[in-house]
N, C-alpha and C positions, 0 to 999 in steps of 0.2 A: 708178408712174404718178401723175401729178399729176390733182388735181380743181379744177375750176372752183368758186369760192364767190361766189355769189348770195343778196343781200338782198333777201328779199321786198319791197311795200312796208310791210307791219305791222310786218315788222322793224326795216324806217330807225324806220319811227314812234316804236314802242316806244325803238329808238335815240336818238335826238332827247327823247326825254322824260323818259329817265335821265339824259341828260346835264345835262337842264335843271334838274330836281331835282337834282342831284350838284353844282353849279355854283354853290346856295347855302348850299355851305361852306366849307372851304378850296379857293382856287386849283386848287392842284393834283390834288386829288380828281378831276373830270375826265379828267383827264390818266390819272392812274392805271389810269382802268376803261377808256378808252382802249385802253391800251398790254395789258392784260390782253386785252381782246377782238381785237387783233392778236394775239397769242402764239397765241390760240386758233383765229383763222381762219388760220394760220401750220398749226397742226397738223392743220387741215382739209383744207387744201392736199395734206399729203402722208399724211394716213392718218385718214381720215374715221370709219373703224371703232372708235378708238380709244376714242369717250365710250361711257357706256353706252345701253340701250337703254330708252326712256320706258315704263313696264309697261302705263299702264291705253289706250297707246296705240300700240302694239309696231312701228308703220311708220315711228317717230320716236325719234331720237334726242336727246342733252341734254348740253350742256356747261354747268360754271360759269364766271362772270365777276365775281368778288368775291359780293356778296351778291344776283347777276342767275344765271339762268337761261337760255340758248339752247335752244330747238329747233329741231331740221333733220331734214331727210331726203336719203336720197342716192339721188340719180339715175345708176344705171351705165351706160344705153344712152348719154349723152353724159355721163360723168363730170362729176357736177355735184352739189357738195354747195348745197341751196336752206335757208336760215335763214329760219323761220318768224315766230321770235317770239323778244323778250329780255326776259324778263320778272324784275320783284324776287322774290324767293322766300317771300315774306308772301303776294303774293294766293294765290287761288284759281285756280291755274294751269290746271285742267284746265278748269275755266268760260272762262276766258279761250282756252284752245287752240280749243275746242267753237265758240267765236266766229268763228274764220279758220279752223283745221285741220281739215277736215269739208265744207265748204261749198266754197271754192275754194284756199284756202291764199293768196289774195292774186298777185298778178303780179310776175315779174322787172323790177326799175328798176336794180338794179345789180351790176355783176361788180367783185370786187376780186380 
């Protein structure tokens, strides 16, 4: 069975903010974490269970993306893996989760 993968909007955000940082170094840096965060939502796609499971937060799950962090959660009543957050793995991840995951987890803006 295939899953549906949904970017929160925290997600894009977070999204968008690595890249921009990532952007002033080399070129192709970008590109890299990129093509890494497709392989990853590639394996979402078809086997969601695969990463492991967040401890101090066990309804969430966590992929890496170079020196980024994913969390998600999967929704099985309409198979739907939802991507929370892409966070660098220096902050204070779990402060930063406490921010969006807990509260509303943010809205669906987009399905890839």
């Amino acid at each position: 069975m295939n899953y549906n993968v949904k970017f929160l909007q925290s997600a894009m955000v977070d999204n968008n903010a690595n890249i921009e940082y990532l952007s002033q170094f080399y070129p192709s840096t970008p590109r890299k974490y990129l093509t890494a965060l497709e392989k990853c939502k590639s394996t979402l796609i078809d086997n969601p269970y695969l990463y492991s499971v967040y401890l101090p937060m066990p309804e969430y799950r966590r992929f890496t993306v170079r020196n980024y962090i994913g969390f998600y959660k999967i929704i099985e009543e309409n198979s739907t893996v939802e991507i929370h957050r892409i966070l660098h793995g220096s902050r204070d991840v779990l402060s930063a989760l406490n921010g969006v995951i807990g509260v509303n987890g943010g809205s669906p803006i987009v399905v890839i």
